[in-house]
Structures are given as structure tokens and as C-alpha cells.
C-alpha positions in Angstrom: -10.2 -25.2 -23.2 -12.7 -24.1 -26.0 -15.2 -21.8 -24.6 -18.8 -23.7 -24.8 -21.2 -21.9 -27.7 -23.8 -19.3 -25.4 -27.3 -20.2 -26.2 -29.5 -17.4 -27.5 -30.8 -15.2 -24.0 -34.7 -14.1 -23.9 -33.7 -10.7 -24.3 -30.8 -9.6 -27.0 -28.4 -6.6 -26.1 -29.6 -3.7 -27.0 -25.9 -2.5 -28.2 -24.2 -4.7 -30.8 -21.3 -4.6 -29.2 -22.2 -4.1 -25.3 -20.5 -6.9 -23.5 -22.8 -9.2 -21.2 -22.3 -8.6 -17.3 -22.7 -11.0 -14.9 -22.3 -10.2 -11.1 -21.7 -13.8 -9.1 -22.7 -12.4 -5.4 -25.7 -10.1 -4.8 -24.9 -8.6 -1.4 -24.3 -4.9 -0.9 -21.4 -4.5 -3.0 -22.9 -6.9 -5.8 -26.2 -5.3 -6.1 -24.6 -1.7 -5.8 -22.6 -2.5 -8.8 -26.0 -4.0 -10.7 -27.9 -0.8 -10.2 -25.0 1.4 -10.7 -24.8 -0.2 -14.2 -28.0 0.4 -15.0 -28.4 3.9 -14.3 -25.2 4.7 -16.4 -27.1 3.2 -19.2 -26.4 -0.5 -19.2 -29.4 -2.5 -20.1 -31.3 -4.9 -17.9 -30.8 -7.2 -20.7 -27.3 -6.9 -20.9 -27.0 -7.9 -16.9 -27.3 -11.1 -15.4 -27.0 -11.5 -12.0 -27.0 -15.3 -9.6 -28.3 -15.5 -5.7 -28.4 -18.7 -3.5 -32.3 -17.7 -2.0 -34.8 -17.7 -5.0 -36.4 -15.0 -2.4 -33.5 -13.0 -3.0 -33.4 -13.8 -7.1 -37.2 -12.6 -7.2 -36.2 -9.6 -5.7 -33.4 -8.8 -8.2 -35.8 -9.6 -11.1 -38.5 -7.5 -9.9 -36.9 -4.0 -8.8 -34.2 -4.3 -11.6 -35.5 -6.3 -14.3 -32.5 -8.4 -14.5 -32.4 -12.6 -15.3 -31.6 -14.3 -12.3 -29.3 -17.5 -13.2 -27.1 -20.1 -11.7 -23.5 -19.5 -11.6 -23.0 -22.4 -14.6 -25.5 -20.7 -16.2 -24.6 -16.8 -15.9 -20.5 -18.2 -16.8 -21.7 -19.7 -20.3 -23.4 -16.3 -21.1 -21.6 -13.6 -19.8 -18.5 -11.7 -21.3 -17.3 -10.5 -18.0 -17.6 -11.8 -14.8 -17.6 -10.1 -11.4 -16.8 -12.4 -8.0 -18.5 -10.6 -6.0 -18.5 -13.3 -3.1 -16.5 -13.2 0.0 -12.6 -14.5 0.1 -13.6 -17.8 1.7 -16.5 -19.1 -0.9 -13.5 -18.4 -3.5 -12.1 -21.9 -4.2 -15.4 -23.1 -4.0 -16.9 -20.8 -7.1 -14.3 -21.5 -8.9 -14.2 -24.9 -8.9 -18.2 -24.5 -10.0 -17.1 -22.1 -13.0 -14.2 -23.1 -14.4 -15.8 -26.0 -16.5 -17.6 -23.1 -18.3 -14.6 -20.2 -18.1 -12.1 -19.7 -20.9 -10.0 -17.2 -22.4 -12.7 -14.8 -24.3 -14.2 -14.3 -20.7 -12.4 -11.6 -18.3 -13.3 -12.7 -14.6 -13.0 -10.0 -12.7 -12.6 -10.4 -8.8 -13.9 -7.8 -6.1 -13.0 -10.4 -2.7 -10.7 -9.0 -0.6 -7.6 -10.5 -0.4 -8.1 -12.8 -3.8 -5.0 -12.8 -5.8 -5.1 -12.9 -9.8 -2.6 -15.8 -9.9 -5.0 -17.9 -7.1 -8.0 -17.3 -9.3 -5.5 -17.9 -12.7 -4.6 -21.5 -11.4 -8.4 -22.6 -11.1 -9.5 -21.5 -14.3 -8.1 -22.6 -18.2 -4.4 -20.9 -19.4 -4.5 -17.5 -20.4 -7.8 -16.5 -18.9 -8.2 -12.6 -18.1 -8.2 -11.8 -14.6 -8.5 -8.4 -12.5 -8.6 -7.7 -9.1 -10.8 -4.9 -7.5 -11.0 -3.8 -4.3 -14.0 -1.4 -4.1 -15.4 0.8 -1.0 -18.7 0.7 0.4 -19.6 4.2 -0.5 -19.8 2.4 -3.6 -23.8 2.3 -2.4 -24.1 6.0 -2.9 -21.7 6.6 -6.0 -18.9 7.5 -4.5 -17.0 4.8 -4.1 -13.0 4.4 -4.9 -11.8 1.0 -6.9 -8.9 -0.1 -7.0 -7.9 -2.3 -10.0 -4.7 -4.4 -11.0 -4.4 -6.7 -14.4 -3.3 -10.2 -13.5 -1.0 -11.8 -16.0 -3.0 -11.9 -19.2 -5.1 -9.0 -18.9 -4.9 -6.1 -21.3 -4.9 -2.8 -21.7 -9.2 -3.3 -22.9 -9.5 -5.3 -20.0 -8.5 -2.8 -17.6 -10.9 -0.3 -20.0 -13.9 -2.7 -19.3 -13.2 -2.7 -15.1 -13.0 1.0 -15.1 -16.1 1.2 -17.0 -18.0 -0.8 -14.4 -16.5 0.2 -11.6 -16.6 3.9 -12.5 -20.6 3.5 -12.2 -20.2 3.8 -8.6 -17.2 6.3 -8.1 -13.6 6.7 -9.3 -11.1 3.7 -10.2 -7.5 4.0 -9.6 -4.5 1.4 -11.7 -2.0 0.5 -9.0 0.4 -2.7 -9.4 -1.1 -5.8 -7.3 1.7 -5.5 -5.2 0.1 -2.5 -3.7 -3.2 -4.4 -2.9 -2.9 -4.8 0.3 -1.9 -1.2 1.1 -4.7 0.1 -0.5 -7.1 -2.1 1.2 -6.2 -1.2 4.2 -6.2 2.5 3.1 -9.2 2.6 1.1 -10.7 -0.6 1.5 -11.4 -0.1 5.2 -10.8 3.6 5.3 -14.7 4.4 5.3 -14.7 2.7 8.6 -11.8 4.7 10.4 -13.8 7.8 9.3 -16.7 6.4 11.1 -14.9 5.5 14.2 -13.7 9.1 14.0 -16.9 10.8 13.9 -18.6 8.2 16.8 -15.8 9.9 19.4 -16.2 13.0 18.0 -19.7 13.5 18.4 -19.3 11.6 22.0 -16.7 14.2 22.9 -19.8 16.8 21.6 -22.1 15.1 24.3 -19.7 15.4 27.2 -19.2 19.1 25.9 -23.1 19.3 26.3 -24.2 19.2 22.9 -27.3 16.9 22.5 -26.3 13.8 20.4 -28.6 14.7 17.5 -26.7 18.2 17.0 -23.1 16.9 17.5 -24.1 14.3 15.1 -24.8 17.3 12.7 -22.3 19.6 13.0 -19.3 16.4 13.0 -20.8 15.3 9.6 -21.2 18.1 7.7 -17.9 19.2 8.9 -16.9 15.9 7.3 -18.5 16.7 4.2 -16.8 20.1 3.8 -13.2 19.2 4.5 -13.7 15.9 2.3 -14.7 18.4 -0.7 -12.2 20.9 0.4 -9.4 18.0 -0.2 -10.7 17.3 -3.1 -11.3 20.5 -4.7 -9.0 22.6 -3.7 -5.8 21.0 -5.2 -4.0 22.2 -1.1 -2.1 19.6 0.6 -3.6 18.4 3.9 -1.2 20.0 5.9 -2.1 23.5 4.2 -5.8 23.2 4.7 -5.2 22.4 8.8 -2.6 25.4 9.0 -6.1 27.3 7.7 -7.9 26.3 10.9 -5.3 26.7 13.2 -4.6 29.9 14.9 -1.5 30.9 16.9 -2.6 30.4 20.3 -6.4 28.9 19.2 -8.2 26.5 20.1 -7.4 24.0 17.4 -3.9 24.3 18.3 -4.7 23.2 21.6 -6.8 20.1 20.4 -4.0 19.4 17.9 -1.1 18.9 20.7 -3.6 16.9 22.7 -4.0 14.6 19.7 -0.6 14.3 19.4 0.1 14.0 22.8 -1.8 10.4 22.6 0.1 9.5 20.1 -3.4 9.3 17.5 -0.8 9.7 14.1 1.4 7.0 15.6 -2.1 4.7 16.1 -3.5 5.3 13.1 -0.1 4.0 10.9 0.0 1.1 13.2 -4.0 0.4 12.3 -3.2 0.6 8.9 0.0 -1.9 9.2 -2.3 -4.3 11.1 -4.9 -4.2 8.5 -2.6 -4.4 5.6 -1.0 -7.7 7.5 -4.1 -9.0 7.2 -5.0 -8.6 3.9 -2.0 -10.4 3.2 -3.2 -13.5 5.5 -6.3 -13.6 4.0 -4.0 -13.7 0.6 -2.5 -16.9 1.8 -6.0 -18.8 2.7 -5.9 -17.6 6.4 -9.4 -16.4 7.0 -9.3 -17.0 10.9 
């Protein structure tokens, strides 16, 4: 399929050779993406962005300065494309694009669940095509990618995700094989984080600690051991033996943990949302 000829946009790039960005799928993730762009130095006029509500498109053009289009539209133009939509409008926007998709245009998909090969078999031979499966603290920066090369991406493709991507946090290469896994790790592993500070500061309540305090003290204790990981280069187990005194009180909170079996709980959460990332693989979205 030869690649239709992209008609001349309002506004040129200001870089000769910036590549034309077009997020398909303003929600959170989409529009984090846009505005992380821009403030690593992308230009408005290199972005194009599409919305079904011309409320929502009005929006996007005002507080970002970006061109609304249709997805037709924003396909012709664009050198790279980001599916930002979820995993059951897939089939659906591809169907729409691929009239207008060819082999100088790297599609790159952020749906959960979205193989390379599905998206590979709707649009023309030899077509780019990377997967990404991105974190909502994407909104503040910190998000973690992941990103696999479908079967004729190269190494510059990969280049051009992590460029992207790395506007809202860090990117990692893993094989698509180890999708699933890391969706269920990192994909959904804001959430268990969540889930963990909701009990704790409950437990701080019924230990008689207003809600606003315990809400406090759990998150910045969050904070510190999320930099301490980080930073310190000590393995997990390390950084707990820190904490935990011979006869403490964290020693007595850790048995009790284990006692519940919350290790064993959280590898089975992980299994079950793993297994489902695989369903939603297959066209299972139930």
C-alpha cells in the first residue's frame, strides 16, 4: 500500500526533522502524553491530537494549542501514531485507519492487552508496530512504560517510543512475551499501592489517629521508602531488616502479616491479573 501524499498542515514543524505526533484517544493517559510532550520541548505544531466530543477537541485546542482532527485525518499527517483508546474500540480504529496507514508510519499502541501481530493483521505488510503499556503516574511524570517491537519495528522505532514515553517517566525494553506480567506488575501496580495505603491509614483510625493524620504519615512514609528503593541501590529485603528490630514492633506486625498469608495473596493477585491480560489478548473483554 503506498502511503497517500500529507497535505501541507497550517503550522510547519518547527524542527526539520521532528516527526509529527498524533495521539488517537484523549483521555487521561492520552492527554498526559500530549502535555508531557510539550513541556519536554515538542511543539504544538508538531502534535495532533483526535476526540469524539467537539467539546472535548475545543478544549485540547485551547489549553494546549494543538489541531484537533479526525482519526483519517490525523493518520494521513502524522509520522507516529499513538492508540491511546481502550482494548475494545481496537478493531474498530483500525478498520478506520488502515486505508490511510502504511509502512513509513510507526503505530504505536498503549491498550492494554493489544498485541502487535492483532494490530499487524489490520493494517498494510510491514507496518511498524509497538506496544506500550504505561502507568497512571504517567499524569504526574512518573510514570513507568513498558515497550516491546512487533515484528518489523527497529531499533529507531523503539528510539522514537522511548522518546515519548520518557516525557512522562522511565521506559523499560522487555520481549512481548513479558507483557502480560508487567501489566499486571506495573500496569496495575499503582492501584495495589493504593489499596495498601486505604487499610493502612484505616488501621491508623482504629489505632486512634484522626483520618487526616494517618492519611499523612502512610503517604509520606510511602514517598520515603519509594525513594529509598530507588536510591539506595539495597535490595528490599535489606532496607526492611533496617526497620526491624529484634524483639520490635515491626517484627511483630511483620509475623502478623505473614500469618494472613498477605505475600501468598499478593502473587496470587498478580497471577489473576496477569490471566487477564491475557483474555483481554484473545478479544475477551467480559
Amino acid at each position: 500500500m503506498t502511503k497517500p501524499s500529507k497535505p501541507n498542515p497550517p503550522h510547519q514543524p518547527t524542527k526539520p526533522n521532528q516527526k509529527v505526533v498524533a495521539v488517537l484517544g484523549t483521555g487521561k493517559i492520552g492527554e498526559a502524553l500530549l502535555s508531557g510532550m510539550i513541556r519536554s520541548g515538542r511543539a504544538p505544531a508538531d502534535l495532533l491530537v483526535t476526540a469524539r466530543r467537539q467539546e472535548r477537541a475545543d478544549e485540547l485546542r485551547t489549553r494546549y494549542g494543538v489541531e484537533p482532527l479526525t482519526n483519517a485525518e490525523a493518520a494521513k499527517r502524522a509520522d507516529i501514531l499513538i492508540l491511546a483508546c481502550k482494548p475494545q474500540d481496537m478493531a474498530s480504529l483500525l478498520a478506520e485507519l488502515a486505508p490511510h496507514v502504511s509502512t513509513d508510519t510507526l503505530v504505536i499502541s498503549a491498550a492494554a492487552g493489544i498485541t502487535t501481530a492483532f494490530i499487524e493483521e489490520h493494517l498494510a505488510a510491514a507496518t511498524p508496530v509497538i506496544r506500550v503499556m504505561p502507568n497512571t503516574p504517567v499524569l504526574v511524570d512518573e510514570g513507568m512504560s513498558v515497550i516491546s517491537a512487533g515484528s518489523h519495528a527497529t531499533a529507531a522505532d523503539l528510539a522514537h517510543a522511548e522518546d515519548v514515553f520518557g516525557a512522562v517517566g522511565k521506559t523499560l525494553r522487555v520481549p512481548e512475551t513479558q507483557q502480560d506480567a508487567c501489566t499486571a506488575l506495573s500496569g496495575s501496580g499503582p492501584a495495589y499501592f493504593y489499596f495498601l495505603v486505604e487499610a493502612m491509614t484505616d488501621a491508623g483510625i482504629l489505632l486512634g489517629l484522626p483520618r487526616d493524620k494517618a492519611h499523612d504519615l502512610i503517604v509520606q512514609a510511602a514517598i520515603g521508602a519509594a525513594v529509598m528503593l530507588r536510591d539506595s541501590g539495597e535490595h528490599p529485603v535489606k532496607l526492611r531488616e533496617n526497620v526491624t528490630s529484634p524483639a520490635g514492633t515491626t517484627i511483630n506486625a511483620i509475623r502478623e502479616l505473614e500469618n494472613h498469608g498477605v505475600r501468598a495473596a499478593l502473587i496470587a493477585a498478580l497471577e489473576a491479573a496477569r490471566d487477564r491480560s491475557r483474555e483481554l489478548a484473545t478479544g475477551n473483554n467480559t
